[in-house]
C-alpha positions as CSV (number, residue, x, y, z in Angstrom):
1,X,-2.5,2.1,-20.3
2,X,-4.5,1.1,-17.4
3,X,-2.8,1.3,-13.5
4,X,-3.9,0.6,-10.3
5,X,-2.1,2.8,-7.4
6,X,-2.5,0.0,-4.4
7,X,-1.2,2.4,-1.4
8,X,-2.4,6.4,-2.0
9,X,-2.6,8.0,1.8
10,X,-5.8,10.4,0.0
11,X,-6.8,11.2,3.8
12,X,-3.3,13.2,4.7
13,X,-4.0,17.1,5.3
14,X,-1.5,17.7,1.9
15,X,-4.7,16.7,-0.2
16,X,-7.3,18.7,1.9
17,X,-7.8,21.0,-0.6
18,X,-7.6,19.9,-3.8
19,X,-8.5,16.4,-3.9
20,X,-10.5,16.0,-6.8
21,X,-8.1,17.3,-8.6
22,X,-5.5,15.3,-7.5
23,X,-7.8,12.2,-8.5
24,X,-8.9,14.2,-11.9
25,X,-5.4,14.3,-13.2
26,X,-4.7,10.7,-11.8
27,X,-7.3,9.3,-14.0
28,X,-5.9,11.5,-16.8
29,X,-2.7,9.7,-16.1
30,X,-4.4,6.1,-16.7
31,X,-5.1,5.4,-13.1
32,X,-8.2,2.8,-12.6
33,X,-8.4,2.4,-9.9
34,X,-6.2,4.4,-5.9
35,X,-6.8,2.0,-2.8
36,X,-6.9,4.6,0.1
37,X,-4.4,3.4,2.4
38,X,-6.0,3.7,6.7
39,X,-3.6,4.3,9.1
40,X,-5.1,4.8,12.2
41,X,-9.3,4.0,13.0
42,X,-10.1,7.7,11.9
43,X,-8.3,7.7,8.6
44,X,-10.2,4.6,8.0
45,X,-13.1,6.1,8.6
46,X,-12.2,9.0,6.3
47,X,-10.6,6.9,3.7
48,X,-14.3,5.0,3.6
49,X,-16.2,8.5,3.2
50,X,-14.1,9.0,-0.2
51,X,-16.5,6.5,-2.2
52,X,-12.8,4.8,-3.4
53,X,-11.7,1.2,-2.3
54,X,-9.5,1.6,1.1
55,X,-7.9,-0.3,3.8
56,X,-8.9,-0.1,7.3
57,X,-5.7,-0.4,9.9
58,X,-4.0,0.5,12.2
59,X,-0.2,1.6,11.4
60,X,2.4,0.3,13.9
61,X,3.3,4.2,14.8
62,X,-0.2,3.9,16.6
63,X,-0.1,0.7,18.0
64,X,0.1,2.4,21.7
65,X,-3.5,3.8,20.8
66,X,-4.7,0.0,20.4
67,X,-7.3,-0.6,23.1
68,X,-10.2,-3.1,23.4
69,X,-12.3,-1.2,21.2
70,X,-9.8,-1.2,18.0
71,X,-10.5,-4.5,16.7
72,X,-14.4,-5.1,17.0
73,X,-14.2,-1.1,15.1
74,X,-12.4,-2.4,12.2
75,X,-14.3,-5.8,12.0
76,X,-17.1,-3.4,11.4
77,X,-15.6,-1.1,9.1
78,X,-14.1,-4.2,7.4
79,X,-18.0,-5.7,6.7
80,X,-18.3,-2.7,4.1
81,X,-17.5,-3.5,0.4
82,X,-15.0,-0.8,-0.4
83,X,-12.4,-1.7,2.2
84,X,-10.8,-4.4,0.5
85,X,-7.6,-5.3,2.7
86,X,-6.4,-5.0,6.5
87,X,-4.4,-2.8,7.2
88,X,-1.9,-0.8,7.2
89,X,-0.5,-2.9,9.6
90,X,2.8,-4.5,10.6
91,X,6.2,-3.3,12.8
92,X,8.2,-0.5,12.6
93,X,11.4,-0.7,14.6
94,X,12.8,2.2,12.8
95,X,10.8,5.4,14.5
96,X,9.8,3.5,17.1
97,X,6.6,5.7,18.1
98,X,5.3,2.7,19.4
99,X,7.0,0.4,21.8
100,X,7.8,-3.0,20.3
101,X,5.6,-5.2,22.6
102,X,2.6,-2.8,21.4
103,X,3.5,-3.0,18.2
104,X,3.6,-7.0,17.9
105,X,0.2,-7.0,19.9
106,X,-1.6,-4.4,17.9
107,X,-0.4,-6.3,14.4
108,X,-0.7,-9.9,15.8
109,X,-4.6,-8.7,16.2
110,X,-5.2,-7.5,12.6
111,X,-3.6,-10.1,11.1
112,X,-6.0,-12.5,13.2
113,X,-8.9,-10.5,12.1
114,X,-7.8,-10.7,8.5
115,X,-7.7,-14.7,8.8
116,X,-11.0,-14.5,10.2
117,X,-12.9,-11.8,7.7
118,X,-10.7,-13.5,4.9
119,X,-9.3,-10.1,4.0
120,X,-6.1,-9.4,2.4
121,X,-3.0,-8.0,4.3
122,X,-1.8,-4.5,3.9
123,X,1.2,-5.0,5.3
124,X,4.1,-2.7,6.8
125,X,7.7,-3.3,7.8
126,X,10.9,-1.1,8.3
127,X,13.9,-2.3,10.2
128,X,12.2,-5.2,11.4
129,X,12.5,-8.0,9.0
130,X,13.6,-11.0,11.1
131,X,10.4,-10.4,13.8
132,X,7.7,-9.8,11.2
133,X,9.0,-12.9,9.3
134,X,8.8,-14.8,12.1
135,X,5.1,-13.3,13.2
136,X,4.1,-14.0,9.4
137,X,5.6,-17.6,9.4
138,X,3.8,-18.9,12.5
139,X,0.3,-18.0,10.5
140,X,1.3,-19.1,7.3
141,X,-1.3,-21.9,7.0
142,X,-3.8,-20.1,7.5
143,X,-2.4,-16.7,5.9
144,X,-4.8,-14.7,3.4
145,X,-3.4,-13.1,0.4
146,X,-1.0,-10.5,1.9
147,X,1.0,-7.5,0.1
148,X,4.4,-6.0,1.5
149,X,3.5,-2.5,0.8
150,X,6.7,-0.2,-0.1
151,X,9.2,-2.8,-0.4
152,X,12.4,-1.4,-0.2
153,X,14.3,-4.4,1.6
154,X,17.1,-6.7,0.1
155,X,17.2,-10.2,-1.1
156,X,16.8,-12.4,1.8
157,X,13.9,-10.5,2.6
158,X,12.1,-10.2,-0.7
159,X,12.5,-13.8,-1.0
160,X,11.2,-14.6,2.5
161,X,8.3,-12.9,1.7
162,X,7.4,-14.3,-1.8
163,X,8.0,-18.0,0.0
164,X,5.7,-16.6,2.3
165,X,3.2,-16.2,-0.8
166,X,3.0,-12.5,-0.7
167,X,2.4,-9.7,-3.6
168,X,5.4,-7.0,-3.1
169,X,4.7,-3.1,-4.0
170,X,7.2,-1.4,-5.7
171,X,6.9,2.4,-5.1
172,X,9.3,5.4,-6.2
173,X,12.0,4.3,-3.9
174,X,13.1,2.6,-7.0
175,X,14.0,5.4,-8.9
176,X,16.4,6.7,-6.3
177,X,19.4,6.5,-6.9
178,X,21.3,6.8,-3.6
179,X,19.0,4.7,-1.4
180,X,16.7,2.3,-4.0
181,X,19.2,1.6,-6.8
182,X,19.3,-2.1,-5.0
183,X,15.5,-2.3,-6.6
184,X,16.4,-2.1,-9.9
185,X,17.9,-5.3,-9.3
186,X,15.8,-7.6,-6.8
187,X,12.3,-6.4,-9.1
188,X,13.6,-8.9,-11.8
189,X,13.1,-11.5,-9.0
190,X,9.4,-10.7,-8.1
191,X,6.5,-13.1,-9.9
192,X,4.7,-11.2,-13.0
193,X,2.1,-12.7,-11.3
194,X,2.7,-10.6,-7.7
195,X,4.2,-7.5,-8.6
196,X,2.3,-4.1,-7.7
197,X,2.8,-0.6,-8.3
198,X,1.8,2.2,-5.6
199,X,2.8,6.2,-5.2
200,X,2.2,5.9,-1.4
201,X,1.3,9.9,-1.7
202,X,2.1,11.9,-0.9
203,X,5.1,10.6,0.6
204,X,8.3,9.5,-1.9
205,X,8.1,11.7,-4.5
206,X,10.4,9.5,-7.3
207,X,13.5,11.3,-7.4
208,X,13.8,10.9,-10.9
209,X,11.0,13.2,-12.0
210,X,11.6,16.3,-14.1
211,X,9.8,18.8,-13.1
212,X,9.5,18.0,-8.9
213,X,6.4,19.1,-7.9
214,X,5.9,22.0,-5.4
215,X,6.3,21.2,-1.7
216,X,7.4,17.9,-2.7
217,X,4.0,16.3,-2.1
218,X,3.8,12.9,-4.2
219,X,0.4,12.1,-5.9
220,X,-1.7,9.3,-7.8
221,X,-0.6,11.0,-11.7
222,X,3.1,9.8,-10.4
223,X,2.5,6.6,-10.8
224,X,3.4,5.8,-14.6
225,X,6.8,7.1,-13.6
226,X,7.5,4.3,-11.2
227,X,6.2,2.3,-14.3
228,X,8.6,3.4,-16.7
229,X,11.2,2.7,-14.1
230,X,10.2,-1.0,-13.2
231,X,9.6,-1.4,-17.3
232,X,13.2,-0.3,-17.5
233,X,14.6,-2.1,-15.4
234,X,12.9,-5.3,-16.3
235,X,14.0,-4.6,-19.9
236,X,10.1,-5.0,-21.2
237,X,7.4,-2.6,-22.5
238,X,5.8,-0.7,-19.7
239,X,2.1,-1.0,-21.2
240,X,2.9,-5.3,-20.7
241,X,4.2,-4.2,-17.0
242,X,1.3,-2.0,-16.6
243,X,-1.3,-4.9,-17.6
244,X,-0.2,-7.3,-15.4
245,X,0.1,-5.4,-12.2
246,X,-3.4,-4.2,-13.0
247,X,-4.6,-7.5,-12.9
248,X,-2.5,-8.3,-10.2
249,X,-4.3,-5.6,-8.0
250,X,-8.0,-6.2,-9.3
251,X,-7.3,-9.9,-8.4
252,X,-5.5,-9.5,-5.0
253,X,-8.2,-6.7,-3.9
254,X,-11.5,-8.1,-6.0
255,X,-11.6,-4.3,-7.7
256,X,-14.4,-3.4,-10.6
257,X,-12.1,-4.2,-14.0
258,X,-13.4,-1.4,-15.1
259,X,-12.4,0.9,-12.5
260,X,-13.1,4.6,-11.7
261,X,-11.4,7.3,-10.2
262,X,-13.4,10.3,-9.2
263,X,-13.7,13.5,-7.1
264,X,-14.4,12.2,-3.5
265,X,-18.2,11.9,-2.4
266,X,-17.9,13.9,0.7
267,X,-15.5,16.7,2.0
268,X,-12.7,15.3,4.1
269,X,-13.4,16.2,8.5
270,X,-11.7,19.7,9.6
């Protein structure tokens, strides 16, 4: 089976030092293809130096560092070949580490440039559903393709953003019991035609893996995991799950079919 992990955070400190063979034993594991997920204008920067497709965003817990520099820095980083979506971007009205006018601004910004380059959407939301419907619904005429990254949301959302045309990525939230067993459910209701599958390493480790790793740090290899989970829960073979959110990803993202995961090109900054 072939997978492609849309959302791997490759940039965090956990994978400083041992990153290629992180991505060794995640193409031993069948993975394609790890879209390096930006978070801030540095990551960006760092997740472009790994010679892997990335995003280039700005999260909304760094919205307050959004000045007049931010967007004309990512329209630049965005004209290179590997970044392949916008983002991460969105609201976060959970942690709050931006205030909420900051936030909006700061997201409102990327999403404009995304209509402009004619980039897909890396998208981000946590307890702030009604707003970022709202901010999404006023641009839906013009929206690009768009993926809710880490859904973990209920009904009314998950259909408010598949009216909204968007691709929903299902990570190993679902296989815990206590706070994603909802997902087992509402993934029968997702498109085969816009369903993804991402780790978002090395956060969410699924809780339903036997052995857990050491220090809890998630990575890439995970990923069939969450697979057999989704296959599960959809009652179908995971290698038919695993083709179509393959496609899905090369299609959303305009990936190489053929794929490749390797040891990054240069050494992540000290």
């Amino acid at each position: 089976m072939q997978l492609v992990d849309i959302g791997a955070n490759l940039t965090h400190s956990a994978f400083r030092d041992d990153l290629p063979q992180v991505l060794d034993r995640a193409r031993q594991a069948g993975i394609v293809h790890c879209v390096v997920t930006g978070t801030t204008l540095e990551e960006s920067e760092k997740a472009l130096q790994l010679g892997l497709p990335c995003t280039a965003g700005v999260h909304p817990h760094h919205a307050r560092e959004c000045n007049a520099q931010t967007i004309p820095r990512l329209r630049e980083l965005a004209r290179h070949p590997r970044v392949v979506a916008i983002g991460e971007c969105g609201l976060d009205f959970n942690r709050n580490y931006s205030p909420h006018p900051d936030q909006e601004k700061c997201f409102v910004a990327q999403l404009e440039l995304a209509i402009e380059l004619r980039k897909p959407l890396f998208l981000h939301s946590r307890d702030a559903f009604p707003r970022m419907k709202n901010i999404l619904s006023e641009k839906r005429n013009h929206l690009p393709p768009a993926v809710a990254h880490c859904f973990t949301g209920g009904k009314e959302e998950l259909h408010a953003y598949l009216d909204l045309g968007l691709h929903v990525g299902i990570t190993g939230w679902i296989c815990d019991e206590r706070r994603g067993a909802h997902l087992l459910e509402l993934v029968k209701e997702i498109p085969r035609d816009r369903l993804l599958l991402e780790t978002d390493a090395p956060y969410l480790v699924p809780r339903s893996l036997r052995p857990q790793p050491k220090a809890r740090r998630n990575e890439p290899a995970f990923l069939p995991h969450i697979l057999d989970t989704v296959a599960r829960a959809l009652g179908r073979p995971a290698d038919e799950i695993a083709a179509e959110t393959t496609r899905n990803a090369v299609r959303l993202f305009g990936l190489d079919e053929s794929g490749s995961v390797t040891a990054a090109q240069r050494p992540l900054a000290a």
